[in-house]
C-alpha positions, 0 to 999 in steps of 0.5 A, a space after each residue: 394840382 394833385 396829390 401823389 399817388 403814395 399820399 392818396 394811398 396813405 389817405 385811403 387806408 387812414 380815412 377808412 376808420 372814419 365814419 364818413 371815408 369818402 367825405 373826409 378822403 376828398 375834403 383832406 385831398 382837396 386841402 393837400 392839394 390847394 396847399 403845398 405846404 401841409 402835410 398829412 400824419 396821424 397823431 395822438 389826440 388827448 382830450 381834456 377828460 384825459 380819453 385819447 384818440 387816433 386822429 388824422 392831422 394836417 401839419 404846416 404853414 399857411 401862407 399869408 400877405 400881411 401889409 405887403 409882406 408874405 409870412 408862414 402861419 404855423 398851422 395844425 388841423 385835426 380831423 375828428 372821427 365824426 367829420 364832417 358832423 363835428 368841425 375840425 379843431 384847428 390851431 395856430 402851432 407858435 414857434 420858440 420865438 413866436 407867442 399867440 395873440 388871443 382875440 379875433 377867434 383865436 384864444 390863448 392856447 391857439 384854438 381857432 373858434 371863428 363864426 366858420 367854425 362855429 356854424 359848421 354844425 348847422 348845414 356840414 354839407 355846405 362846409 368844407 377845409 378849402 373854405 375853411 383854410 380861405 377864411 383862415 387866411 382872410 382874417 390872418 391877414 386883416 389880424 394875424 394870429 401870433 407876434 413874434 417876442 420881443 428882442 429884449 425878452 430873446 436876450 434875456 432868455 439867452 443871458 439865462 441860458 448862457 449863465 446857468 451853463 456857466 455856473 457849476 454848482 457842488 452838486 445839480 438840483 433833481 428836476 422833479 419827477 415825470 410820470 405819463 399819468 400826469 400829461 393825462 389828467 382827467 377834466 370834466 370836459 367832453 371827448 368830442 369838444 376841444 381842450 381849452 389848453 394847447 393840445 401838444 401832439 402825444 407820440 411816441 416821440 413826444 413821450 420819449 423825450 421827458 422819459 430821456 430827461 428823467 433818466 439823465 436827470 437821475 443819472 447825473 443825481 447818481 453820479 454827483 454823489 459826495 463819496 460820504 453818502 455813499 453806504 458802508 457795510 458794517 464789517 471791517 474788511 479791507 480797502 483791497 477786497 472790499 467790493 463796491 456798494 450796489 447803487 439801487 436804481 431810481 423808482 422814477 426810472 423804474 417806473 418809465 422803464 416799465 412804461 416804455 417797455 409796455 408801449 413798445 410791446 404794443 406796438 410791435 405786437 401791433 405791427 406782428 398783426 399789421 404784417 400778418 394781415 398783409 402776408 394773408 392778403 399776399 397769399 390770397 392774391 397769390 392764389 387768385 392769380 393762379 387761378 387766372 392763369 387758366 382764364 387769361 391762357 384760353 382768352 389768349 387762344 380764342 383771340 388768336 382765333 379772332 385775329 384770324 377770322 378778321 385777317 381773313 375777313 379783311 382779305 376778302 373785302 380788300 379783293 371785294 374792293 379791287 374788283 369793285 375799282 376795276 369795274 368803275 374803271 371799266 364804266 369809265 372807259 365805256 363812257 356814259 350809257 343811254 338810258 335806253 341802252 341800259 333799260 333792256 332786256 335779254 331777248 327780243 321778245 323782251 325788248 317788244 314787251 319793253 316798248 309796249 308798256 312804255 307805248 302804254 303808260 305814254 297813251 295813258 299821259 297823253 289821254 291825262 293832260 288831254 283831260 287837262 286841257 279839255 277842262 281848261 278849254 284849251 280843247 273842244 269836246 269834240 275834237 278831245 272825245 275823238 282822240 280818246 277814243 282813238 288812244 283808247 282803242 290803240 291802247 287796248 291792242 297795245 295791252 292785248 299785246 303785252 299780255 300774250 308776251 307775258 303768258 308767253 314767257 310765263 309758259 317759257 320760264 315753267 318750261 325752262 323751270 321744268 326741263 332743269 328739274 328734268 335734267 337734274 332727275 336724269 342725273 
């Protein structure tokens, strides 16, 4: 099965950052195309040393048969920028009710690290996803990766939830501060190598979501506040003009305030340039096709006049072959014709000229098989000496004959010849 066009599109333009497109391009393909239940994105990566980079990731299920039973292994792939120099990192993603089973190749974070993919970096030509997905699944389905918690561990998480939701305390506790800088932490590890911990996709989504529970944590902190906290000014005014205290913003809020608005503004400055980039390729094709118009006109006459040419080539071979069948027709209707009849001339001096040469080559076979039988002993020597001779001398006026018709016409033909360039003269 293929992939759609859309995807195939997609993959060129993201692969085309990568060291080697065409490898990672058919490898990706390949995958998508064995699985329908992966999909392609582009996702953050953030190494342990805190770098992070722009990777093409493959998200989804892969399906396995475990004791006669079909289950869905969540699944993550990511394609690093020196594939297929380096392996891909793949991990197994568990669910809210799944946990991971370390052991077997996979570790506690998920990270698969099976002999495939351990000797990936020995010969990479012979190494590819589709194998890779095939291996995975072989040992899923002889030790799956993750297990689902147990019933009593959902309740129990469940009792908790449904009691803090029902408990109303005086006043909530402040989650503790988020800052982007601490999901980043740098480590000693290398950029190239795989974190030791679950690498949680970084998007813009994903980094959304603390900076929400931030300022609705802070908000609620604001509005919770006992009336006595709140600050009075030292002058006696009264309650009817008095106005209302300005509440100063949470710095924590600030901060992801500051940090979001700079994210945003990369990206719509990135997508200014992205559009731009386009409109000039637009305007460049816009023009390119004014160009070819010219082209495209002229090719257009001269294969009007092609087309002609060949209707009226068409029609001359077409009378061609209708006098052709009516020719055979002809022949048919005459019958077969004798080998004499067809062999003859204009005249009758040509005639004669036609019968002495067929006399001659006729006493020349007859003096070669007289030879034959001569040397066979079919013949005495006397009797074949005496009919040469006679042949011979038959054949020496024959060929005396045959060479005055030839002088003759020769002669008539120069005259003929002659006379035409006469006439023509005269004209």
């Amino acid at each position: 099965m293929m992939i759609s066009t859309i995807v195939s599109d997609w993959l060129k333009q993201v692969t085309s950052h990568y060291k080697h497109r065409e490898r990672v391009f058919n490898d990706v393909s390949n995958l998508l195309a064995s699985y329908q239940t992966l999909s392609p994105r582009t996702e953050v990566y953030i190494h342990d040393n805190g770098v992070s980079e722009l990777l093409l990731n493959l998200h989804g299920v892969l399906p396995i048969h475990y004791r006669g039973v079909q289950y869905n292994i969540p699944i993550s792939f990511w394609i690093p920028h020196n594939y297929p120099e380096i392996a891909p990192w793949v991990y197994v993603v568990p669910t809210s009710s799944m946990l991971v089973k370390s052991g077997n190749g996979v570790d506690a974070s998920g990270l698969i690290n099976l002999d495939y993919v351990k000797n990936w970096h020995k010969k990479p030509e012979a190494f590819n996803l589709v194998d890779l997905s095939l291996v995975l699944r072989n040992s899923f389905e002889i030790n799956p990766p993750l297990y689902a918690k147990s019933t009593e561990t959902q309740q129990q998480q469940q009792t908790q939830g449904a009691q803090t939701g029902q408990t109303t305390p005086s006043r909530p506790h402040k989650p503790p501060s988020i800052s982007l800088s601490q999901s980043s932490t740098p480590s000693t590890s290398r950029v190239d190598s795989p974190p030791r911990r679950p690498p949680p996709p970084h998007s813009i989504n994903q980094i959304s979501s603390p900076v929400k529970n931030v300022v609705t944590s802070d908000t609620a902190d604001l509005l919770t506040t006992e009336p006595n906290s709140i600050p009075h000014t030292a002058n006696t005014i009264p309650d009817e003009i008095k106005p209302a205290p300005t509440r100063p913003l949470n710095p924590n809020t600030v901060k992801l305030h500051a940090t979001i608005h700079a994210i945003f503004s990369q990206k719509v400055s990135q997508s200014l340039e992205n559009h731009g980039n386009l409109y000039n390729s637009q305007l460049t094709l816009k023009s390119d096709l004014e160009r070819a118009k010219d082209v495209i006109n002229d090719e257009q006459s001269r294969l009007k006049s092609v087309n002609e040419i060949c209707k009226s080539v068409a029609l001359k071979v077409n009378e061609t072959t209708e006098q052709g069948l009516s020719v055979l027709e002809n022949g048919r209707r005459k019958g077969e014709i004798g080998v004499d009849e067809i062999v003859c001339g204009d005249n009758l001096v040509a005639n004669q000229l036609v019968d002495l040469i067929a006399e001659d080559r006729a006493i020349e076979d007859t003096m070669y098989h007289l030879g034959r039988a001569l040397n066979a002993g079919r013949v005495d020597l006397e009797r074949a000496l005496r009919t040469i001779r006679e042949l011979s001398r038959e054949q020496f006026f024959k060929r005396a004959l045959i060479k005055k018709i030839q002088n003759g016409l020769e002669s008539r033909s120069d005259y003929m010849v002659n006379s035409d360039q006469n006439e023509s003269f005269h004209q």
